[in-house]
N, C-alpha and C positions, 0 to 999 in steps of 0.2 A: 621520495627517492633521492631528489638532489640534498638534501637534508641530513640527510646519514652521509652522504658522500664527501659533504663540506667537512661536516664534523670528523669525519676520520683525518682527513687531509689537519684541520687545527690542530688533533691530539696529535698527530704525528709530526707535524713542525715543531710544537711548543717541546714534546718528549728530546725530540732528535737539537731543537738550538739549545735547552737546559742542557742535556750530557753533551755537547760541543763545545758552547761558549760558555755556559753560565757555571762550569764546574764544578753541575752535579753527580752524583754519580747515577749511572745508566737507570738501575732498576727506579730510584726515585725519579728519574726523567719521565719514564714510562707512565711509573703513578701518577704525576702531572699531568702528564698529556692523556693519559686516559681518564682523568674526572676534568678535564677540561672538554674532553671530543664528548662527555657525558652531559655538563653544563651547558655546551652549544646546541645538541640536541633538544634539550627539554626548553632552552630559550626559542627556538627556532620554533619549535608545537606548538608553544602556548599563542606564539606571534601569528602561525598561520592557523592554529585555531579559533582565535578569535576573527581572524577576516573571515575564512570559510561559514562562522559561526553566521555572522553580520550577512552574508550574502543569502546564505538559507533563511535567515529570518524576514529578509525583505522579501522572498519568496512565499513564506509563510501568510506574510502580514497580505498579499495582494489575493490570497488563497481566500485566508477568514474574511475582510474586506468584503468578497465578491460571495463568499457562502452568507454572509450576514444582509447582505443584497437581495440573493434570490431568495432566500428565506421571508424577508418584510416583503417581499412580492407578491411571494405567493400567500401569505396570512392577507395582506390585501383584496388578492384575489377573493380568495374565500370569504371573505363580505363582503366584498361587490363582484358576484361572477360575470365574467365578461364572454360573452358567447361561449362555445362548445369546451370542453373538458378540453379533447385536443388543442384546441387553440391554445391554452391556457399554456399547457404543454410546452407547445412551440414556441412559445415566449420566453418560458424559464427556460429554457435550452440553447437557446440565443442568448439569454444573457449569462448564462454557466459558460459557453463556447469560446464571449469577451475574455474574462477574467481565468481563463484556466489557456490561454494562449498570450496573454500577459504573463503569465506564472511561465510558461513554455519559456520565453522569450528570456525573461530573468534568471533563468537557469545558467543563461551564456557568463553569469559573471561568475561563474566557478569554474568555467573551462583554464583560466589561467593557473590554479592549482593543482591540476591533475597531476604532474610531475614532481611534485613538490610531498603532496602524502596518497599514497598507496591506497588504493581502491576506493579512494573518492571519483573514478571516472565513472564505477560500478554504481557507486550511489547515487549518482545523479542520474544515472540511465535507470534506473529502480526508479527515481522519482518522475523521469520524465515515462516511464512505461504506466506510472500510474495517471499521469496525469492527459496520456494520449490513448489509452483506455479508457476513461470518462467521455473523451471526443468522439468514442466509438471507431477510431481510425484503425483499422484492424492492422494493415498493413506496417504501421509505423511502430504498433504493438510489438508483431511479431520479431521485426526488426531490432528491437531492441530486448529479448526476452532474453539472447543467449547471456547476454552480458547483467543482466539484473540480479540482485541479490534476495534472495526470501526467507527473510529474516522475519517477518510476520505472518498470520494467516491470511491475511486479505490478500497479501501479495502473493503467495502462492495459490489463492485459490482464482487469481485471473489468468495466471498460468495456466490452472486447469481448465477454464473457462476453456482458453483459446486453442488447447487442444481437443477437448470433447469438439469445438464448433470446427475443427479443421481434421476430422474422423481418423485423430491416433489412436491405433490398438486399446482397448478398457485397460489390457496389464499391463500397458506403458503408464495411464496415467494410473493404473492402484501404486504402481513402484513410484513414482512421484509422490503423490499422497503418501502410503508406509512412513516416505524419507519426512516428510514434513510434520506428519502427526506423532512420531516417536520424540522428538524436539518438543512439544507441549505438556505443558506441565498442566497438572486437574484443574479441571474450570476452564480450560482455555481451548480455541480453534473450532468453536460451535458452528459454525460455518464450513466451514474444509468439511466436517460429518455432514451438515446438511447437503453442501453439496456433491458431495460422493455417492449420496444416495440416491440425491436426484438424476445423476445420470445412470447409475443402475436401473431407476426405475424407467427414464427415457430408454431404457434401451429393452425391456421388459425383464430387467434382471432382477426380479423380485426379492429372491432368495439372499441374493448379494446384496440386495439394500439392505434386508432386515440384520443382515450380520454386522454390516456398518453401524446399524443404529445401537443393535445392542452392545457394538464394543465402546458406542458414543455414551450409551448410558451408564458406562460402567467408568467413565473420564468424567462424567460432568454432572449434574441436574439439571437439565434445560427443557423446558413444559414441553414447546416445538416437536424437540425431537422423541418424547418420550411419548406424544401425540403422534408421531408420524411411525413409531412403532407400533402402537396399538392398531393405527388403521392399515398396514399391510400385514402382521399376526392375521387379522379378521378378516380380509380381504376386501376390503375397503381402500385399495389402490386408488383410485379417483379421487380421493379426500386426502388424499398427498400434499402437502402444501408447508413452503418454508416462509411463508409472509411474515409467522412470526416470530422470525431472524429478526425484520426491522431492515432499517437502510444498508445493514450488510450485504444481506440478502440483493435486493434491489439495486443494489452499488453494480454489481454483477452482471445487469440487463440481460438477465435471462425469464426476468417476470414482470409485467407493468406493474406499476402503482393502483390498487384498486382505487378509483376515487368516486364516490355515491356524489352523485348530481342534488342540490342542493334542492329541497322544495320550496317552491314560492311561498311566502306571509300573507296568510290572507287575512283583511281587515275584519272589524267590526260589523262594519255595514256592509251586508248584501252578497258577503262572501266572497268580492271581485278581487284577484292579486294588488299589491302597490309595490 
């Protein structure tokens, strides 16, 4: 905002002291001063683009950091299992909890540009709604949902998330979905179908899931879903299952992690575990 406002103010002195003092004439004034109020614009972007750029990216870097953390954690884990599945659990979740409330925290070095370009306040509230959604913080979600932008599918589908778990009307959230799935181009928002289905089906609306899916298989090729239309055609509702979405799906914590408990290695001799 201040940005455009400086720049109008320079095109307009430099136009207004050339046709006063510099004795040019008016309309060349004007031309000056309007590819000057133009050049101060595009100087001023590129300057506070690269700061804002610098401050996301330090954002970024404590994000992968902490994803490439719990990740060697848990591959750890899984060669050396350390008590119950849960535990395990509880452990990467504490340490996701650290490093995504460091991310929280560095977000503040962008509060100083709000004013400066135009719906970066939005952006950051989109990054921090996603990143207080992973916290499971329902509250701080909701909080911040009016102001979010959904510019991707994932973001729009914890939108939807938090309305199916806060019992908005189905035709509030299909008018959500519609606006967001008309915005994807083929091959894209496998998720947003998956899970528009899944709450039809939560809600025993069968009919309206299989419509979903088939207008999903008519966007996309994705096995999941063209799986999860064959099993309510046939009535095999039970065998509904978006696990394979993959971490999208699961991003969502609307479904655990299946994880199969490891069997013990039993030796050579005598059969006894080591």
């Amino acid at each position: 905002m201040y940005t455009i406002l400086i720049s109008v103010i320079i095109g307009l002195v430099l136009g207004f002291g050339l046709g006063v003092f510099g004795g040019v004439h008016w309309g060349w004034g004007m031309m000056w001063g309007l590819l000057a109020a133009m050049a101060s614009q595009v100087g001023f972007s590129l300057v506070l683009k690269r700061r804002v750029q610098a401050a996301m990216n330090k954002v970024q870097v404590i994000l992968q950091t902490g994803q490439d953390r719990v990740q060697k954690k848990a591959m750890q884990m899984q060669n050396r299992p350390i008590g119950s599945v849960k535990e395990a659990q509880r452990i990467l979740e504490k340490e996701q909890q650290v490093f995504i409330g460091q991310a929280l925290a560095g977000t503040a070095g962008l509060e100083p540009y709000y004013r400066w370009m135009p719906l970066l306040d939005r952006q950051v509230a989109t990054m921090r709604m996603q990143l207080y959604f992973q916290l499971k913080d329902d509250a701080a979600v909701d909080k911040l949902l009016p102001r979010c932008l959904f510019l991707d599918p994932m973001t729009a589908a914890m939108r939807m998330v938090r309305m199916y778990r806060t019992d908005v009307p189905g035709a509030e959230i299909a008018k959500f979905y519609n606006k967001q799935t008309r915005k994807l181009r083929y091959g894209q928002g496998a998720v947003l179908y998956g899970l528009m289905a899944w709450i039809h089906v939560q809600r025993n609306e069968t009919e309206e899931a299989r419509k979903v899916l088939m207008k999903a298989n008519e966007r996309m090729s994705n096995d999941t879903l063209k799986a999860n239309l064959d099993h309510l055609t046939n009535g095999r509702v039970r065998q509904f299952s978006n696990s394979g979405l993959g971490d999208e799906w699961y991003a969502l914590g609307l479904e655990m992690v299946k994880v199969r408990p490891q069997r013990q290695r039993m030796s050579g001799h005598g059969g006894r575990p080591f």
